[in-house]
Every structure is written in structure tokens, then in C-alpha cells.
PDB file of N, H, CA, C and O in Angstrom:
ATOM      1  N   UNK A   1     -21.266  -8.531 -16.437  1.00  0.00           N
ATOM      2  CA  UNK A   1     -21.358  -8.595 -14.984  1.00  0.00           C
ATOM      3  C   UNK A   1     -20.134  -7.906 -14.371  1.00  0.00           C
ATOM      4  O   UNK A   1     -18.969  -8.102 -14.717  1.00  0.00           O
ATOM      5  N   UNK A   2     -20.545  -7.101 -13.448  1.00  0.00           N
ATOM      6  H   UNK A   2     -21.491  -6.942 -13.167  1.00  0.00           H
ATOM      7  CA  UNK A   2     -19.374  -6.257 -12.923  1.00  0.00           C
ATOM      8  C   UNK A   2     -18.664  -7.188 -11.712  1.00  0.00           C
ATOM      9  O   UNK A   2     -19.518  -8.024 -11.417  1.00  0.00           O
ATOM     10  N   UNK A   3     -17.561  -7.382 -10.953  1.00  0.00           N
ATOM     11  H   UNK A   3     -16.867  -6.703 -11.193  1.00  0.00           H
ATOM     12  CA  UNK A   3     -17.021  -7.669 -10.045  1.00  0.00           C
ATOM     13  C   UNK A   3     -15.972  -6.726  -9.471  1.00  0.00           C
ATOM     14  O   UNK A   3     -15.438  -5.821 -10.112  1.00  0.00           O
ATOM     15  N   UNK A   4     -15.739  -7.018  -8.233  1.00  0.00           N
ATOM     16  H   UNK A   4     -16.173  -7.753  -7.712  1.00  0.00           H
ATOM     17  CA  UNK A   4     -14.755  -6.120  -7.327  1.00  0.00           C
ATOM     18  C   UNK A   4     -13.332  -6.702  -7.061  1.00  0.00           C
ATOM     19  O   UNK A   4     -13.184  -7.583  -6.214  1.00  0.00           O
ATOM     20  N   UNK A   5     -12.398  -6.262  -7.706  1.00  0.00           N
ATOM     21  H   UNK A   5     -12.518  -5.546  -8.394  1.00  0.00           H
ATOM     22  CA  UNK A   5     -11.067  -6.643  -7.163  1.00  0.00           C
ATOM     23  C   UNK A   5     -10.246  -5.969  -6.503  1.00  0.00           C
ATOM     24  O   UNK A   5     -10.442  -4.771  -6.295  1.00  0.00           O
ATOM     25  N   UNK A   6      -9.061  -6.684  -6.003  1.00  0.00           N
ATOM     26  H   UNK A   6      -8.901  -7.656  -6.172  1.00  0.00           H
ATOM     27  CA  UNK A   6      -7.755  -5.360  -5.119  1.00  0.00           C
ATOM     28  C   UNK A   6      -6.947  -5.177  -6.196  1.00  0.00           C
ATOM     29  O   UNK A   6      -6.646  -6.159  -6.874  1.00  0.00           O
ATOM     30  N   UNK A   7      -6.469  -3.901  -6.526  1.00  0.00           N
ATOM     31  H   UNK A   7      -6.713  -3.103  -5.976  1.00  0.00           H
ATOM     32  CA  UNK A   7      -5.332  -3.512  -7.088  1.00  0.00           C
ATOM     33  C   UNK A   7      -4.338  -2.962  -6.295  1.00  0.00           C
ATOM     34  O   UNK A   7      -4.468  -2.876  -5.074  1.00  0.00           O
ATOM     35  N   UNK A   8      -3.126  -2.495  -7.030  1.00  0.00           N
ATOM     36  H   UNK A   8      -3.020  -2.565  -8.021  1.00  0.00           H
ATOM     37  CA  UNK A   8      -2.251  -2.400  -6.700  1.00  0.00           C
ATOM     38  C   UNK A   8      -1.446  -1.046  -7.183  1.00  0.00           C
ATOM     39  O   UNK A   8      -0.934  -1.222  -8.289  1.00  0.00           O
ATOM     40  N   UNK A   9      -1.255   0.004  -6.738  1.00  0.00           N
ATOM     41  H   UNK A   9      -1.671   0.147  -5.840  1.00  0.00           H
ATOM     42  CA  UNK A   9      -0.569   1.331  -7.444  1.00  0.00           C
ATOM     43  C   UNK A   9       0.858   1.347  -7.019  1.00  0.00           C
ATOM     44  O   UNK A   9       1.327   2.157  -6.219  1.00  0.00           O
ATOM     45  N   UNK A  10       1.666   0.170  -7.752  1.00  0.00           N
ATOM     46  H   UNK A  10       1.285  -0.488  -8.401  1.00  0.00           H
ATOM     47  CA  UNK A  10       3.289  -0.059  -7.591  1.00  0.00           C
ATOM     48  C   UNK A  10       3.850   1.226  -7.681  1.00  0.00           C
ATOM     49  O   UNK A  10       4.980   1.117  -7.203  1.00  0.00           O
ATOM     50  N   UNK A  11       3.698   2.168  -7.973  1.00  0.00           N
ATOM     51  H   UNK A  11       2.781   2.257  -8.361  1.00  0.00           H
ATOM     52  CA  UNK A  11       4.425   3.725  -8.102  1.00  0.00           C
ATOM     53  C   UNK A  11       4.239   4.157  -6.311  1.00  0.00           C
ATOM     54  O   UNK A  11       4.837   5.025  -5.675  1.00  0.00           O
ATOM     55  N   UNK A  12       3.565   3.536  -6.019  1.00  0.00           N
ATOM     56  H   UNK A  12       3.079   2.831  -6.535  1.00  0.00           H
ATOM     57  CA  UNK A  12       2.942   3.913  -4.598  1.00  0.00           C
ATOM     58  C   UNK A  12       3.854   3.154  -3.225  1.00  0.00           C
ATOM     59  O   UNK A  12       4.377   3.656  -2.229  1.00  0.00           O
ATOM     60  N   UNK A  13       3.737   1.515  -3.791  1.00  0.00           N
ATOM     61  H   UNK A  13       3.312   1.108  -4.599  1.00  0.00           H
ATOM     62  CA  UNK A  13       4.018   0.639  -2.617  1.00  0.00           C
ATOM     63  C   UNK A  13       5.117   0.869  -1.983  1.00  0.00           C
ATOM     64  O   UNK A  13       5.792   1.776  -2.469  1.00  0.00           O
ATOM     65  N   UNK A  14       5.486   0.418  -1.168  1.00  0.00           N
ATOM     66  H   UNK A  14       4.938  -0.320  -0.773  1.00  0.00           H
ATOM     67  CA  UNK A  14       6.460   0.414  -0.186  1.00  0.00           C
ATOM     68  C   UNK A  14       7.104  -0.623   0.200  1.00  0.00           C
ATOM     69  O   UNK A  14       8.199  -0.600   0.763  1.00  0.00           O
ATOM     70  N   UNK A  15       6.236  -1.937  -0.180  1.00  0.00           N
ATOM     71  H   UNK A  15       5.347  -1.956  -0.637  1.00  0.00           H
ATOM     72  CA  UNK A  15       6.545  -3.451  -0.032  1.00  0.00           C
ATOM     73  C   UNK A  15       6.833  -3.490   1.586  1.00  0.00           C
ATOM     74  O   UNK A  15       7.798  -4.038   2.118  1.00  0.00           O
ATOM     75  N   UNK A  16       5.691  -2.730   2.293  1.00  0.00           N
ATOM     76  H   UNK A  16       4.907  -2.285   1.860  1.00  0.00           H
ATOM     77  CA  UNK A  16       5.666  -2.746   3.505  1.00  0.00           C
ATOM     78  C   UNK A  16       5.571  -4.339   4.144  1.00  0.00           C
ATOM     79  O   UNK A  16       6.012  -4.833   5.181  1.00  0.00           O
ATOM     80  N   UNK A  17       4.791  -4.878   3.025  1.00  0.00           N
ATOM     81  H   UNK A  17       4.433  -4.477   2.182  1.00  0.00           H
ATOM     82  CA  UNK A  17       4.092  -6.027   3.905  1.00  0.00           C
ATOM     83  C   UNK A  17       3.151  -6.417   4.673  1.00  0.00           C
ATOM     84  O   UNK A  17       2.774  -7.540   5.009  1.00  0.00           O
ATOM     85  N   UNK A  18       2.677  -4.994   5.014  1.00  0.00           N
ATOM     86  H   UNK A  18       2.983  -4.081   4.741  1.00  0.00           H
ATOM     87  CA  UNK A  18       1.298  -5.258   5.915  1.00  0.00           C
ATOM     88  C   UNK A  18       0.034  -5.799   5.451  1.00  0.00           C
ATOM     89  O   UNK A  18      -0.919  -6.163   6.140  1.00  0.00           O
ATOM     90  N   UNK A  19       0.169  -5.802   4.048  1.00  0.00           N
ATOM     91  H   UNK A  19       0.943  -5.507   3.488  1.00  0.00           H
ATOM     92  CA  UNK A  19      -0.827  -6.699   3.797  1.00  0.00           C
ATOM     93  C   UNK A  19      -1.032  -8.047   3.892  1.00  0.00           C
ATOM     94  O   UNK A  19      -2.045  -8.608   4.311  1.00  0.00           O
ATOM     95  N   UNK A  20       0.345  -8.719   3.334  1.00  0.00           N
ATOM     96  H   UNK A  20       1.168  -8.263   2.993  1.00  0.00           H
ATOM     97  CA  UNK A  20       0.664 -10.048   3.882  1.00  0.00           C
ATOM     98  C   UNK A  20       0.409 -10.560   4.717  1.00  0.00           C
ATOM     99  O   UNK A  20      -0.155 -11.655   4.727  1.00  0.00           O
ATOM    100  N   UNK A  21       0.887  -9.657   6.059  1.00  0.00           N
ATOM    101  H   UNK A  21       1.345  -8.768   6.051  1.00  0.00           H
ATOM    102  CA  UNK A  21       0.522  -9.916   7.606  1.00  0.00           C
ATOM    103  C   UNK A  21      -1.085 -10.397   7.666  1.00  0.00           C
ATOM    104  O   UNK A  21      -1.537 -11.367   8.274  1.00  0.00           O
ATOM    105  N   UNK A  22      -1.684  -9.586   6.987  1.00  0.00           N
ATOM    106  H   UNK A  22      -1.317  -8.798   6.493  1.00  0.00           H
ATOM    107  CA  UNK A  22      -3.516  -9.816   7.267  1.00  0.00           C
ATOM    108  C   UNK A  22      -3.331 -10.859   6.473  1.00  0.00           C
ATOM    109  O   UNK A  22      -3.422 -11.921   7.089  1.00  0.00           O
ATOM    110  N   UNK A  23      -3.066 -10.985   5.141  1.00  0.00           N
ATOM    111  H   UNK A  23      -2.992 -10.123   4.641  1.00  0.00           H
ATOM    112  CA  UNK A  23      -3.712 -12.401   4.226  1.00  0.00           C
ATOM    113  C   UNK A  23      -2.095 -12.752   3.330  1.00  0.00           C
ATOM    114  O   UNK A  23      -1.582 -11.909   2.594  1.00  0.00           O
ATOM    115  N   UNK A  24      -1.593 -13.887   3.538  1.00  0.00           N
ATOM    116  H   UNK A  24      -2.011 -14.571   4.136  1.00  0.00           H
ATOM    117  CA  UNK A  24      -0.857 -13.720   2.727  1.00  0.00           C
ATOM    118  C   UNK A  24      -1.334 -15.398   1.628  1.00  0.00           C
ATOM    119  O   UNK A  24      -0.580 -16.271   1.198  1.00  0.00           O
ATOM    120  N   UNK A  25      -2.643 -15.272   1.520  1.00  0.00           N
ATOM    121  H   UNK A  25      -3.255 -14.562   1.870  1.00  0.00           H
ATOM    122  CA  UNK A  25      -2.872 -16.019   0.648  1.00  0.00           C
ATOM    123  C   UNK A  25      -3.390 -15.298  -0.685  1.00  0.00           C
ATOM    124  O   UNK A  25      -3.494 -15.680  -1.851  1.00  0.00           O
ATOM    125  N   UNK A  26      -3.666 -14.122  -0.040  1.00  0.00           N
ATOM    126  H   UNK A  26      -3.581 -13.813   0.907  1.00  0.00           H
ATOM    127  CA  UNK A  26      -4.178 -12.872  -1.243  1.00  0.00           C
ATOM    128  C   UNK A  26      -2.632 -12.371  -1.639  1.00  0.00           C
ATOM    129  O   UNK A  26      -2.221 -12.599  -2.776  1.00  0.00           O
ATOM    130  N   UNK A  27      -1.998 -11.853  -0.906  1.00  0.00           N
ATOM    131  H   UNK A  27      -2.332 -11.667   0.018  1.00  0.00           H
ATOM    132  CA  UNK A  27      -0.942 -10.968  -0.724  1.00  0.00           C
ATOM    133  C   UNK A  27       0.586 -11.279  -0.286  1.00  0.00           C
ATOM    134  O   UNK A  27       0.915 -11.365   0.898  1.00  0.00           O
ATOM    135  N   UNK A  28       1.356 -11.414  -1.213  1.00  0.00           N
ATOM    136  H   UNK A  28       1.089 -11.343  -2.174  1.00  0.00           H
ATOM    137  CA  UNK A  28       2.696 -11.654  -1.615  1.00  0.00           C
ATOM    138  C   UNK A  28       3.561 -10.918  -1.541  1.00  0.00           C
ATOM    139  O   UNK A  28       3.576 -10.250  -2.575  1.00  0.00           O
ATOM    140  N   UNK A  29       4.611 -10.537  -0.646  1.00  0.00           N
ATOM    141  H   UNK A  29       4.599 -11.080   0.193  1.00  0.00           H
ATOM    142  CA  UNK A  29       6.189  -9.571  -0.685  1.00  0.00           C
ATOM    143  C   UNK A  29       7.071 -10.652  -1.267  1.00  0.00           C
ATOM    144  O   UNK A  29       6.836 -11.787  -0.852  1.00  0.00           O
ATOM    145  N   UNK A  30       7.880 -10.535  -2.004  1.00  0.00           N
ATOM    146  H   UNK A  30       8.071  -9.613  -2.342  1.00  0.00           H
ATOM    147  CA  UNK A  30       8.695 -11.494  -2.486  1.00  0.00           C
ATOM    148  C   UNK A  30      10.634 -10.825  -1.815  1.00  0.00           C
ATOM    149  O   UNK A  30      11.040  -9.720  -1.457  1.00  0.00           O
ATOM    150  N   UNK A  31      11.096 -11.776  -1.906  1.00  0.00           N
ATOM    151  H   UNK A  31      10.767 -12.674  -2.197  1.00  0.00           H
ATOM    152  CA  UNK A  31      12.766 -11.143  -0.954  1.00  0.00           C
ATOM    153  C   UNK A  31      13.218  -9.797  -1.447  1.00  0.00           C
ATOM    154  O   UNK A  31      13.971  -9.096  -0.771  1.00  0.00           O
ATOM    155  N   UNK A  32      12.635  -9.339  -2.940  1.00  0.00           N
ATOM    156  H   UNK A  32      12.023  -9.908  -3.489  1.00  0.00           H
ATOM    157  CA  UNK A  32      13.022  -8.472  -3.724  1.00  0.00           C
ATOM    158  C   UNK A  32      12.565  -7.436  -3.530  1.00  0.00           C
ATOM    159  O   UNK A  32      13.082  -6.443  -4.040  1.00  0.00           O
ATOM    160  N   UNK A  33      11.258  -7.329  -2.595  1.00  0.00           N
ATOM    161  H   UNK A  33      10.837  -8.136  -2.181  1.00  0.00           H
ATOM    162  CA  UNK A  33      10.182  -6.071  -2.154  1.00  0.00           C
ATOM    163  C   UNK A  33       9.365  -6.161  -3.259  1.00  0.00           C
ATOM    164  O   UNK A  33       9.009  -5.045  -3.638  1.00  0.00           O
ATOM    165  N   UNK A  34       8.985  -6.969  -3.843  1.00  0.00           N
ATOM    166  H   UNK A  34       9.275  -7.875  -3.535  1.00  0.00           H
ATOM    167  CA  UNK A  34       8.295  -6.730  -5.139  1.00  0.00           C
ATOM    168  C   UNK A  34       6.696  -7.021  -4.705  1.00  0.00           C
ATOM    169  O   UNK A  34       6.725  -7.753  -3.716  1.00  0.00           O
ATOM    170  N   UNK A  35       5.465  -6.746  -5.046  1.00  0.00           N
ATOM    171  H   UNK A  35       5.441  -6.151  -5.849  1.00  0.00           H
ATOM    172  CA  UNK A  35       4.014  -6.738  -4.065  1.00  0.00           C
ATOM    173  C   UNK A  35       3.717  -7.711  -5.470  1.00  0.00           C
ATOM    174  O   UNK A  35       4.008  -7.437  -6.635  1.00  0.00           O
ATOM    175  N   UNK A  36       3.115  -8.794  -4.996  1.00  0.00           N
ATOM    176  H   UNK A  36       2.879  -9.016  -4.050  1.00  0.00           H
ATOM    177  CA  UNK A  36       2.228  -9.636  -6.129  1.00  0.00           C
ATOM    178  C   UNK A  36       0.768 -10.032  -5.331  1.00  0.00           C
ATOM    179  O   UNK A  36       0.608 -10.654  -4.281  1.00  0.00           O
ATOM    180  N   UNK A  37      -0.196  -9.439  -6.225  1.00  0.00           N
ATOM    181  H   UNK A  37      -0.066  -8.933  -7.078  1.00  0.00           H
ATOM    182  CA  UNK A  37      -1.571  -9.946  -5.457  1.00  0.00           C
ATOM    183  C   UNK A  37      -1.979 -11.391  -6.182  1.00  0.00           C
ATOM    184  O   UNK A  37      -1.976 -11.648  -7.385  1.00  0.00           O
ATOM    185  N   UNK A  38      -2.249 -12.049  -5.321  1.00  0.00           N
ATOM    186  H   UNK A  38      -2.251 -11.840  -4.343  1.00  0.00           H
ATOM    187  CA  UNK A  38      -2.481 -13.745  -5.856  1.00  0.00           C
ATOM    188  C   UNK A  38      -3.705 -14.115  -5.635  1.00  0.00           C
ATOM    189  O   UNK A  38      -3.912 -15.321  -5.771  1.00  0.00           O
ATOM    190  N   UNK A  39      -4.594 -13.450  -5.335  1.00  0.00           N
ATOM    191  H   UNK A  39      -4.427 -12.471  -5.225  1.00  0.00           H
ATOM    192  CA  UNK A  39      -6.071 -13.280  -5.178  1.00  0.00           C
ATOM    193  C   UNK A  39      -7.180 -12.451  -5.347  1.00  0.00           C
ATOM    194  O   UNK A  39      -8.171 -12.415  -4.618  1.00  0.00           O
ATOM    195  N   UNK A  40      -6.942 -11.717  -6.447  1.00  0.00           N
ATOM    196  H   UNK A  40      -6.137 -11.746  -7.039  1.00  0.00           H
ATOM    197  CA  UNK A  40      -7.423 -10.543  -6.687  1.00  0.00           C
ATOM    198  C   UNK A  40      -9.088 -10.111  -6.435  1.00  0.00           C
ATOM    199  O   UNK A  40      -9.600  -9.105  -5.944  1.00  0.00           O
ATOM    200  N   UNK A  41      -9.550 -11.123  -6.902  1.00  0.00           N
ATOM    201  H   UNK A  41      -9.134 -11.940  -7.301  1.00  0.00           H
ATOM    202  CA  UNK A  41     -11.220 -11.276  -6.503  1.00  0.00           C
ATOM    203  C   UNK A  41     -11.143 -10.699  -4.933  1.00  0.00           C
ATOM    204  O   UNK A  41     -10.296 -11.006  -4.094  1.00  0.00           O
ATOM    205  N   UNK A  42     -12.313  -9.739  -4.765  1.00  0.00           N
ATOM    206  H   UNK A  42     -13.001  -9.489  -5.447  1.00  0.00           H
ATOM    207  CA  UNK A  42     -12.951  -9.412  -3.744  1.00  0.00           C
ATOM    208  C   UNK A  42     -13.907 -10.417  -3.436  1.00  0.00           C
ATOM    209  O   UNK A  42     -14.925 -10.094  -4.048  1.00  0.00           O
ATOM    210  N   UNK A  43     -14.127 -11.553  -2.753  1.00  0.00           N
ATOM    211  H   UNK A  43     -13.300 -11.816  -2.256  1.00  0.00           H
ATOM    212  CA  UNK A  43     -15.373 -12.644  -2.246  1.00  0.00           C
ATOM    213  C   UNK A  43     -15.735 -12.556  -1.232  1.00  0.00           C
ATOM    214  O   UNK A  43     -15.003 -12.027  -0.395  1.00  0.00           O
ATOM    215  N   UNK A  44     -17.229 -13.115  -0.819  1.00  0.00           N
ATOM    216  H   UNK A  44     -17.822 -13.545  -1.499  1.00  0.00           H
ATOM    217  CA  UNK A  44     -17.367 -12.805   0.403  1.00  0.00           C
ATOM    218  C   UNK A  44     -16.196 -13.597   1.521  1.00  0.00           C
ATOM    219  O   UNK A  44     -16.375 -13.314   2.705  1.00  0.00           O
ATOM    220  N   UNK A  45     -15.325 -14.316   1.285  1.00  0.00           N
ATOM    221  H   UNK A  45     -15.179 -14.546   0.323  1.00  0.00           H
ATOM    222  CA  UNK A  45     -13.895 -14.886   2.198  1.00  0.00           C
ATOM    223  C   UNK A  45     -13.217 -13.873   2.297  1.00  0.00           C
ATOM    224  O   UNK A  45     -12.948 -13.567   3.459  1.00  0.00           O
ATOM    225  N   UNK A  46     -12.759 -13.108   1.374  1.00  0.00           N
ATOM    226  H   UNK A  46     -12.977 -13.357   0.430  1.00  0.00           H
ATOM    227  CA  UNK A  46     -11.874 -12.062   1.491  1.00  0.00           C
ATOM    228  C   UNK A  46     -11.856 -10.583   1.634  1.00  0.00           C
ATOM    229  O   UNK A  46     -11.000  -9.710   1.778  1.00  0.00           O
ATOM    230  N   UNK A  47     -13.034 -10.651   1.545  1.00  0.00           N
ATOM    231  H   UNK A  47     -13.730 -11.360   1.428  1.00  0.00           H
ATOM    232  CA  UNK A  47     -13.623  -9.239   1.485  1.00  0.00           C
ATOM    233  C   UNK A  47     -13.232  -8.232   2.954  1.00  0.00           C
ATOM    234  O   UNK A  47     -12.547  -7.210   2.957  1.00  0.00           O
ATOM    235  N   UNK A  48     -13.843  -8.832   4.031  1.00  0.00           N
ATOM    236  H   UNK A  48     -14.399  -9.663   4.029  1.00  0.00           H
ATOM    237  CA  UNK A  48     -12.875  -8.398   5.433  1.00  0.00           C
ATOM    238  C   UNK A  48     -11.378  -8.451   5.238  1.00  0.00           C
ATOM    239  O   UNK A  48     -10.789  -7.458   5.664  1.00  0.00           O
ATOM    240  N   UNK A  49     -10.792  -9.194   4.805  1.00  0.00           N
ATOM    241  H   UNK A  49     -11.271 -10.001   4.459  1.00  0.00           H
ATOM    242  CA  UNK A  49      -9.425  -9.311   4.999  1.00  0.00           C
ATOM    243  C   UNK A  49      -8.688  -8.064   3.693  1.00  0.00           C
ATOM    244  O   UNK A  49      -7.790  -7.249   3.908  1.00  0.00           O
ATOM    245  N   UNK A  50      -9.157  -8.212   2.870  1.00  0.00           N
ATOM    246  H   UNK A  50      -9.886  -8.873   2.695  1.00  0.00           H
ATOM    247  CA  UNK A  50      -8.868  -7.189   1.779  1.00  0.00           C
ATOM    248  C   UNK A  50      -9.157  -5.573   2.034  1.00  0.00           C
ATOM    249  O   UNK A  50      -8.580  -4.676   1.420  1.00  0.00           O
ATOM    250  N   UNK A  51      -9.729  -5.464   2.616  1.00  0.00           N
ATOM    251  H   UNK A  51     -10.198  -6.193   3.115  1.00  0.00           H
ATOM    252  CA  UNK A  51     -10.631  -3.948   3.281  1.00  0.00           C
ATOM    253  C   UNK A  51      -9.785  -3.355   4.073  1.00  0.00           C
ATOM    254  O   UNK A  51      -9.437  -2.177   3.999  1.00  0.00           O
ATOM    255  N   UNK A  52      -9.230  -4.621   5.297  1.00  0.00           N
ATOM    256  H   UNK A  52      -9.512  -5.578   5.357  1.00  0.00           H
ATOM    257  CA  UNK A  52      -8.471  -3.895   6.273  1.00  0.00           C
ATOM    258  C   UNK A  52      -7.217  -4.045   6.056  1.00  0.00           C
ATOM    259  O   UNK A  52      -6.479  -3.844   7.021  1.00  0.00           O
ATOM    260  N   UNK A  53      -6.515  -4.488   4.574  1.00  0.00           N
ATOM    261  H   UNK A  53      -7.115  -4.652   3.790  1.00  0.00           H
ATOM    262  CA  UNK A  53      -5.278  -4.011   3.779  1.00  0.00           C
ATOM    263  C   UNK A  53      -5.369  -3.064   3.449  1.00  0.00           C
ATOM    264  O   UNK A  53      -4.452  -2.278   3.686  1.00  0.00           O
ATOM    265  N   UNK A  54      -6.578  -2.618   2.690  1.00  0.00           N
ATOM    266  H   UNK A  54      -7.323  -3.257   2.497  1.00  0.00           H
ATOM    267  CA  UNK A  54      -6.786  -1.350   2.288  1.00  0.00           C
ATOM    268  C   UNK A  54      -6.596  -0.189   3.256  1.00  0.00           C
ATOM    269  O   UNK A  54      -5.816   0.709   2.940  1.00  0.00           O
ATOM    270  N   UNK A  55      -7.249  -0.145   4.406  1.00  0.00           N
ATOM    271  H   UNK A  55      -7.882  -0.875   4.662  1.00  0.00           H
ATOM    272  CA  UNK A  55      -7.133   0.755   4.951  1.00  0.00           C
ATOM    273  C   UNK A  55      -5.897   0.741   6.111  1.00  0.00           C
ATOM    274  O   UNK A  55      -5.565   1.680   6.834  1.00  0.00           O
ATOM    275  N   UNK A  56      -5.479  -0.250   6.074  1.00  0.00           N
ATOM    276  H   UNK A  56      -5.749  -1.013   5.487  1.00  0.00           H
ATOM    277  CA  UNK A  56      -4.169  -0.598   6.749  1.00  0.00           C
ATOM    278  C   UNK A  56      -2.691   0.107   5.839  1.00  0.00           C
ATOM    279  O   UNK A  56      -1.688   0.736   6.175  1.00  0.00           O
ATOM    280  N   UNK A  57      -3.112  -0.285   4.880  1.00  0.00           N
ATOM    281  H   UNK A  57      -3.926  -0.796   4.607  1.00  0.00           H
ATOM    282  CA  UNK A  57      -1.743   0.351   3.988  1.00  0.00           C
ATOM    283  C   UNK A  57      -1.123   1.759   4.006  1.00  0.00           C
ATOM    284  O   UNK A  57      -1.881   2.645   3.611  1.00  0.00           O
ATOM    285  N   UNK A  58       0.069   2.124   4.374  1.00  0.00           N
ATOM    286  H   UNK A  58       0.685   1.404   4.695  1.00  0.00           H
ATOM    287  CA  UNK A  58       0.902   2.982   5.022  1.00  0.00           C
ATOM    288  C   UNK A  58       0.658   4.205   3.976  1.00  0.00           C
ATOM    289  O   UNK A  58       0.410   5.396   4.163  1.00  0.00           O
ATOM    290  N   UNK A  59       0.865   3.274   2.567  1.00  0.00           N
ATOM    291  H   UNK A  59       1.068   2.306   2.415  1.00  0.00           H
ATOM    292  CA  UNK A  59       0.953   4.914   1.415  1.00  0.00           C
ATOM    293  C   UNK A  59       0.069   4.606   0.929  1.00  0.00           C
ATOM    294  O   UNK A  59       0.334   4.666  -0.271  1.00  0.00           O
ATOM    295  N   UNK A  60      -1.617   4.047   1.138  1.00  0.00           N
ATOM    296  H   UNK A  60      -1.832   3.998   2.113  1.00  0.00           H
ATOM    297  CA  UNK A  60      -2.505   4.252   0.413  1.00  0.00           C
ATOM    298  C   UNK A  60      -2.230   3.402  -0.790  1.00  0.00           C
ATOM    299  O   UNK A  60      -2.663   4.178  -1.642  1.00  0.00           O
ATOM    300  N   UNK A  61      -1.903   2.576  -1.323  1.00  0.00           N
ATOM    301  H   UNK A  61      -1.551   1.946  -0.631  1.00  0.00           H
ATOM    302  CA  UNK A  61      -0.892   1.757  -2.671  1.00  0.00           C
ATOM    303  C   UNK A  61      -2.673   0.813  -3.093  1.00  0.00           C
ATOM    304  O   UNK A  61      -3.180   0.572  -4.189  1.00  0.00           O
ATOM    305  N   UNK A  62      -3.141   0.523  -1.752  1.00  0.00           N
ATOM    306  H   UNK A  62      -2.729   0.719  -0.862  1.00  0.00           H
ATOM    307  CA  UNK A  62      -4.310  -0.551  -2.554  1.00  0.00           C
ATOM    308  C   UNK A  62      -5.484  -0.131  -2.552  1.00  0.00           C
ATOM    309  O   UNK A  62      -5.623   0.896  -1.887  1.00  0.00           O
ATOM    310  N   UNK A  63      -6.420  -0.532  -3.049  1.00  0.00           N
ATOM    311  H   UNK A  63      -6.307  -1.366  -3.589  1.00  0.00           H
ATOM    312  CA  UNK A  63      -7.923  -0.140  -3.364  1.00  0.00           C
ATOM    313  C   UNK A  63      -8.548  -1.006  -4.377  1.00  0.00           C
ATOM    314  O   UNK A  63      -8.022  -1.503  -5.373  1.00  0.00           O
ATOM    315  N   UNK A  64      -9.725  -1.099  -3.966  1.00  0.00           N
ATOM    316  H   UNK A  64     -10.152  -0.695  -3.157  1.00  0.00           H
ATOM    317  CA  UNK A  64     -10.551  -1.725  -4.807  1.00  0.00           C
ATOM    318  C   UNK A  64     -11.301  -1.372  -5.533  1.00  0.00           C
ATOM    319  O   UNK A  64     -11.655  -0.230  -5.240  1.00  0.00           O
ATOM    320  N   UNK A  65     -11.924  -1.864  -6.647  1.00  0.00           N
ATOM    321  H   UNK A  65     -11.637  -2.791  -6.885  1.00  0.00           H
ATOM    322  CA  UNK A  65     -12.048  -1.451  -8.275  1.00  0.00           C
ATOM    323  C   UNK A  65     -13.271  -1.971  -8.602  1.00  0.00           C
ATOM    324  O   UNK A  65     -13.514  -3.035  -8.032  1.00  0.00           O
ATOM    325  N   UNK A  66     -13.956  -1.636  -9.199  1.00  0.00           N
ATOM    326  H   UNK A  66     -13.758  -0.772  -9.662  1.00  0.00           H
ATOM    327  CA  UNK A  66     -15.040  -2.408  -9.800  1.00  0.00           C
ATOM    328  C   UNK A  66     -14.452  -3.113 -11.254  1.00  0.00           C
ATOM    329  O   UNK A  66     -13.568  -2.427 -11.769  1.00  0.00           O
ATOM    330  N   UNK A  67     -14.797  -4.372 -11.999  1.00  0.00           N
ATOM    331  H   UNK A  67     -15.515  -4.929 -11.581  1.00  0.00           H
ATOM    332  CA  UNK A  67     -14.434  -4.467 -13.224  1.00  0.00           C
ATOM    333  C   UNK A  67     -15.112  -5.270 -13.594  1.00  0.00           C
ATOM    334  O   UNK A  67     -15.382  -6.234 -12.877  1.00  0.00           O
ATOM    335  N   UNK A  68     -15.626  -5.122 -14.892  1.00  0.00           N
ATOM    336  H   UNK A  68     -15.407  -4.339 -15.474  1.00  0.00           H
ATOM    337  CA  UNK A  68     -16.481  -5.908 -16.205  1.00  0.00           C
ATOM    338  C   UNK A  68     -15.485  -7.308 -16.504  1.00  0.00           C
ATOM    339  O   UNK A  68     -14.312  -7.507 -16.818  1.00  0.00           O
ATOM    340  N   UNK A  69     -16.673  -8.114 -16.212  1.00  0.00           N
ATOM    341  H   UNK A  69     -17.626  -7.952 -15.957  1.00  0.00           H
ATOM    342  CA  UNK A  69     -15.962  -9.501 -16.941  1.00  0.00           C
ATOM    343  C   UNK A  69     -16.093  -9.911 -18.411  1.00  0.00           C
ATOM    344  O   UNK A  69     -15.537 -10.931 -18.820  1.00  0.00           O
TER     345      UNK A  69
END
């Protein structure tokens, strides 16, 4: 069964934070700038909120993936 998650292209981030701002129950800046996603599943709860990280994000850093369980 395939599912959809957010990743993360750390070569990319910026530890802007703007994702946080939208969800920071998905999405984690830690004091260090370091990006930790804590919700990776795409669900129908998060799915709006994950989308407009995606397209919110300054350097392009997130996107979502299809992946085999």
C-alpha cells in the first residue's frame, strides 16, 4: 500500500520556520535551526496544512513523496 508523506531536503532548508508557523505539530525548528518533521504522514488533518508548507517554503526544502509501506 502506497502512502504520502512530507520530506525534507536539509541541503536545502533554511530553518526558516514557516512551516512551523502553519503546523507546528507536524513541524519543528529547534534553537539550533535544525528542521525535524514530527508528523510525517500526509492525512486527511494535515493534508491542507502540509501543502501550504510546501508551497509556502522560501527554498523549496519540502515536498511530498509517495511511499510503500
Amino acid at each position: 500500500m502506497t502512502k504520502r508523506q512530507v520530506v525534507a531536503d536539509y541541503g536545502l532548508c533554511e530553518a526558516n520556520a514557516i512551516c512551523m508557523a502553519i503546523n507546528p505539530e507536524i513541524f519543528h525548528v529547534d534553537d539550533e535551526d535544525n528542521l525535524f518533521i514530527l508528523k510525517p504522514d500526509v492525512t486527511a488533518e494535515s493534508e491542507r496544512d502540509i501543502a501550504d508548507a510546501v508551497r509556502r517554503c522560501p527554498r523549496q526544502a519540502l515536498s511530498i513523496v509517495d511511499v510503500d509501506d
